[in-house]
Structures are given as C-alpha cells and as structure tokens.
C-alpha positions as CSV (number, residue, x, y, z in Angstrom):
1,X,-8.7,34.5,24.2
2,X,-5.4,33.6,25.4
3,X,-4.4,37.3,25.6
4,X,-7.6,37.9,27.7
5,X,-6.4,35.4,30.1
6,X,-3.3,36.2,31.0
7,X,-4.4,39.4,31.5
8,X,-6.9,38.5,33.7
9,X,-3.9,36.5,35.4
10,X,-1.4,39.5,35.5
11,X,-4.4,41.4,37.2
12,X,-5.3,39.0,39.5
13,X,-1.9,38.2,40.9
14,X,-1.7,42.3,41.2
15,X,-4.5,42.8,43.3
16,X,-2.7,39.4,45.8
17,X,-0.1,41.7,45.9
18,X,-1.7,44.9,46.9
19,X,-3.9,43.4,49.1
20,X,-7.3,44.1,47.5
21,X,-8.7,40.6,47.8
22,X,-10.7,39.0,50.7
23,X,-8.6,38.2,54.0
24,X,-9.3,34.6,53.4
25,X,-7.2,34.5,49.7
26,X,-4.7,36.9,51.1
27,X,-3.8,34.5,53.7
28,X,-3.3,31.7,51.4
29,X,-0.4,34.0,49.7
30,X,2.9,33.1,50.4
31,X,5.6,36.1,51.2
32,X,7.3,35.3,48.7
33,X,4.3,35.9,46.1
34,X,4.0,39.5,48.6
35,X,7.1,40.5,47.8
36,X,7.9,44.3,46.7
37,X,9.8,43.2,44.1
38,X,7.1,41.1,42.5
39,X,5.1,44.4,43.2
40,X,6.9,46.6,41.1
41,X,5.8,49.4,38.8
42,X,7.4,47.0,36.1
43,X,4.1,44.8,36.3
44,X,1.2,47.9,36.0
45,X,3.0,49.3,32.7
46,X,1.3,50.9,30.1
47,X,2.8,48.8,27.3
48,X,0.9,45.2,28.8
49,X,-2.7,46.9,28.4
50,X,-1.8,48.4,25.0
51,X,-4.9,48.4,22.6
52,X,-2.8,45.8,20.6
53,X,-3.6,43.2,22.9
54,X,-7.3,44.0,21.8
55,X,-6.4,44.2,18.3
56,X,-9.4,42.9,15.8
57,X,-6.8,40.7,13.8
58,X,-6.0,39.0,17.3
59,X,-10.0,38.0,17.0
60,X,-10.1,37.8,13.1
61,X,-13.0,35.3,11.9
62,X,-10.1,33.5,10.3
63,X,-8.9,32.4,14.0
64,X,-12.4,30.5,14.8
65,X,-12.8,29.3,11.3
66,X,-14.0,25.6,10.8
67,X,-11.0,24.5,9.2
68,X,-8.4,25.0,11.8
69,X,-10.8,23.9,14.7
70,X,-12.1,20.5,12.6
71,X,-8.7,18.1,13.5
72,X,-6.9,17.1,10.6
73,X,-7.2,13.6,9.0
74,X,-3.7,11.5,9.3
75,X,-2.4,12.4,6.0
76,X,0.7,9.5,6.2
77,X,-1.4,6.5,5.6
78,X,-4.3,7.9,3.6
79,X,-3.0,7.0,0.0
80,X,-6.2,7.2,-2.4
81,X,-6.9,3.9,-3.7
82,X,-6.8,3.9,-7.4
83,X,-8.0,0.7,-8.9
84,X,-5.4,-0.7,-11.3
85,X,-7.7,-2.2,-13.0
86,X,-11.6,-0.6,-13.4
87,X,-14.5,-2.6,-13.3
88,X,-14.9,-2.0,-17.4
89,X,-11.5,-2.9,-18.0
90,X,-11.9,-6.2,-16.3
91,X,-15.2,-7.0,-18.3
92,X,-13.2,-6.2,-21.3
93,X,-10.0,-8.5,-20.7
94,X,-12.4,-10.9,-19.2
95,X,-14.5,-11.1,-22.3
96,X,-11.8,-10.6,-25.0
97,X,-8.9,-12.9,-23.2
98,X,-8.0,-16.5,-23.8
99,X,-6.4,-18.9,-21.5
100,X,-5.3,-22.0,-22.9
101,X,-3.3,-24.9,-21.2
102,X,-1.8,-28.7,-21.6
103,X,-1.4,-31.2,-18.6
104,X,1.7,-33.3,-19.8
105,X,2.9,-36.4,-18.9
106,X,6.5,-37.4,-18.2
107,X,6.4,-39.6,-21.9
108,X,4.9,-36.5,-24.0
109,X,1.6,-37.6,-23.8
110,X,-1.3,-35.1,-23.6
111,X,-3.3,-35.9,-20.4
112,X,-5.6,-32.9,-20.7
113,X,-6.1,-29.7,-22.2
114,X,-8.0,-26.4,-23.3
115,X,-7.2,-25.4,-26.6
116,X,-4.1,-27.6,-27.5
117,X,-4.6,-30.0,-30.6
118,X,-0.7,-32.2,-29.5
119,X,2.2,-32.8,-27.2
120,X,5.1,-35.0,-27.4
121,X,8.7,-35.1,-26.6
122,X,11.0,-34.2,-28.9
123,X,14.7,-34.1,-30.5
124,X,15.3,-37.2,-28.6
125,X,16.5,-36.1,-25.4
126,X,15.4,-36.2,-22.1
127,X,13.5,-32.9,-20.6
128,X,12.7,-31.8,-24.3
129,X,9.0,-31.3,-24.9
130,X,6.9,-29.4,-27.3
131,X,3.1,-28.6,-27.2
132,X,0.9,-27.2,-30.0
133,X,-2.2,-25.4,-29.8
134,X,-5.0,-24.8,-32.0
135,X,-4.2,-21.5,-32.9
136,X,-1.2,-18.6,-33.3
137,X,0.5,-17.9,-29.6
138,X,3.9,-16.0,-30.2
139,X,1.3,-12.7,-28.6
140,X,0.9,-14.6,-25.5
141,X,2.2,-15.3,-21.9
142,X,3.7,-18.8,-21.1
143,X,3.7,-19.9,-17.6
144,X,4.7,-23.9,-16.8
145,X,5.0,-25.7,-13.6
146,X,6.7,-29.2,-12.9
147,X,3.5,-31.3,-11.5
148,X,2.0,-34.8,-11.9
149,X,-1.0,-35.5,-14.1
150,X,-2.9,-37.1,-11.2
151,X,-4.1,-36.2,-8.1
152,X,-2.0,-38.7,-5.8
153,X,1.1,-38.5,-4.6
154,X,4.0,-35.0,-4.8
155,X,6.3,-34.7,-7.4
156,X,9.8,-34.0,-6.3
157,X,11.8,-30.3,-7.1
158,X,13.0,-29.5,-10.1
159,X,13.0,-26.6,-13.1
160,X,11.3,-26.1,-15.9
161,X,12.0,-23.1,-19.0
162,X,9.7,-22.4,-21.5
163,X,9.5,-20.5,-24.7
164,X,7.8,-20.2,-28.0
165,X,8.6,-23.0,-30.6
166,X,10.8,-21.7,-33.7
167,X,9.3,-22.3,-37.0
168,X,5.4,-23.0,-35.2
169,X,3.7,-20.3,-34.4
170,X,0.8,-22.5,-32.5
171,X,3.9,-24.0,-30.8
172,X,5.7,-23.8,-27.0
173,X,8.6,-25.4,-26.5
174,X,9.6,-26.8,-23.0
175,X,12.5,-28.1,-20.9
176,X,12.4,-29.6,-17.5
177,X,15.3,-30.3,-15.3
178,X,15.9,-32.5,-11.8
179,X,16.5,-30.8,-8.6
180,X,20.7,-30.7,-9.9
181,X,19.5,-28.7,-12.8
182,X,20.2,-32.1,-15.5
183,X,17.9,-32.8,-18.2
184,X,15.2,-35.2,-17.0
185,X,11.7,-36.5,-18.1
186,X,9.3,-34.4,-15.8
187,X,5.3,-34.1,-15.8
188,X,4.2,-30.3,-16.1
189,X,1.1,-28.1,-16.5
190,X,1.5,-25.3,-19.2
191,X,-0.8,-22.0,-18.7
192,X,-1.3,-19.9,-21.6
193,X,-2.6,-16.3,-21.9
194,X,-3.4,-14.8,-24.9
195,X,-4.9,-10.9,-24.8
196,X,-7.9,-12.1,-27.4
C-alpha cells in the first residue's frame, strides 16, 4: 500500500510538472516545483515502476495478518500472578496448623492463653521468663511482643528475644529488656505456630 502511494505521488507531482493537470492546479504550482530540473528524465525511469514494486511478497497475507494489526498488550507490567499459596494449600495449613499463645504479666503470671498449661519467671533475674505449653513445640515458630495484659494505658519501648527452653521440649524461653537494652521485668504476648 505504501509502495502504491508514493507512486501515485511520484506520478502526480510529474504530470504538475508537465502541465497535464487543469489550469486551476497548475496555477497553484510554484516555479520552483516547475523547474526543469525537478523535470528530469531521472524521475520517469524505468527502475521506479519495476514489477518489484508490485511484487506478491510486498502483499503477502502475512502483511495483513491479525497478529501484527491487533496492538500488542504492554508486556512490562503484565507479570502473571501466581498464587503463593492455592486455595487447597490454605485449607490444608488452615486445617492441620496450630497456633498457640500466652499473655504474660510483668511477675510471670499467666494472664491468658491458648494451649499453655504455665508461665513464671525464672533463674532469679529480672527479664527472665519461661512459658510451657501443653504439648512438644521445638517444630514451631516463636514470635513475642513486649505489651501490657490489659487494655489501658501503652507500654513504653523495649526488646524482647525468644527461643526454645533447653531440656523442655513444651518449653519457650524469654528475655525482655528496657529501651537501653538492660534486663527488666516487661509484660509480653507470645504467638506460637506449629505446622500440625
């Protein structure tokens, strides 16, 4: 198609030049566009009407095919979403997890609790806590947050470490710490996460 038009161009500016048009677009030329030069044998050769200009690969079916007319979608942001986790897996952790957890007070005693049978302070120094749970944990994710047992008032910043008790297996043992990192007598919430 784009062949056809610039031929139809190249002829069209010819006949301008050799004055085969109407008077009224001849006028609107300008002598430049009239000039021999732009007139010259160079423009009428052979070579610009060869049959390869009509070639049938020019006008292959490939060329109007659906594919390269249909615009292509914006391939940068189109990342295929792949659930991490299917809807089957998630009924099967849901069903075969266990979360367990122990709201502790500052003194070691066990406020509340799913799963946990004790809690107390221990070796006698500030910050040191254990908490036991009914059942064997050393397969299982501990996660502990300094927090009060109530639901008044903020506690202020500290840390807190945690980490399976040696010699219990049902046992996590915790520290908690003052906003200076020193041992200090702290309220926490322990979250437990067994995978059955």
């Amino acid at each position: 198609m784009f062949c056809k038009i610039a031929l139809m161009s190249l002829l069209t500016t010819c006949c301008l030049l050799n004055g085969s048009v109407k008077p009224a677009l001849s006028q609107s030329v300008s002598p430049e566009l009239a000039s021999p030069k732009l007139a010259s044998p160079e423009l009428a050769s052979p070579e610009l009407a060869s049959p390869e200009l009509a070639s049938p690969e020019l006008a292959s079916p490939e060329l109007a095919s659906p594919e390269l007319a249909s615009p292509e979608p914006n391939r940068i942001n189109s990342f295929p979403t792949i659930p991490l986790i299917t809807p089957e897996l998630e009924r099967t952790l849901s069903s075969s997890a266990k979360v367990l957890f122990a709201v502790v007070r500052y003194d070691g005693k066990l406020i509340r609790s799913f799963g946990a049978s004790s809690s107390q302070k221990t070796d006698g120094t500030q910050g040191y806590y254990q908490v036991i749970f009914g059942r064997n944990v050393t397969s299982c994710a501990y996660t502990a947050t300094l927090g009060r047992t109530d639901s008044q008032g903020v506690d202020p910043p500290g840390f807190i470490t945690v980490v399976g008790r040696f010699n219990n297996k049902n046992g996590v043992f915790i520290s908690t710490h003052n906003k200076i990192g020193t041992l200090a007598d702290r309220s926490f919430h322990l979250v437990v996460t067994c995978p059955n």
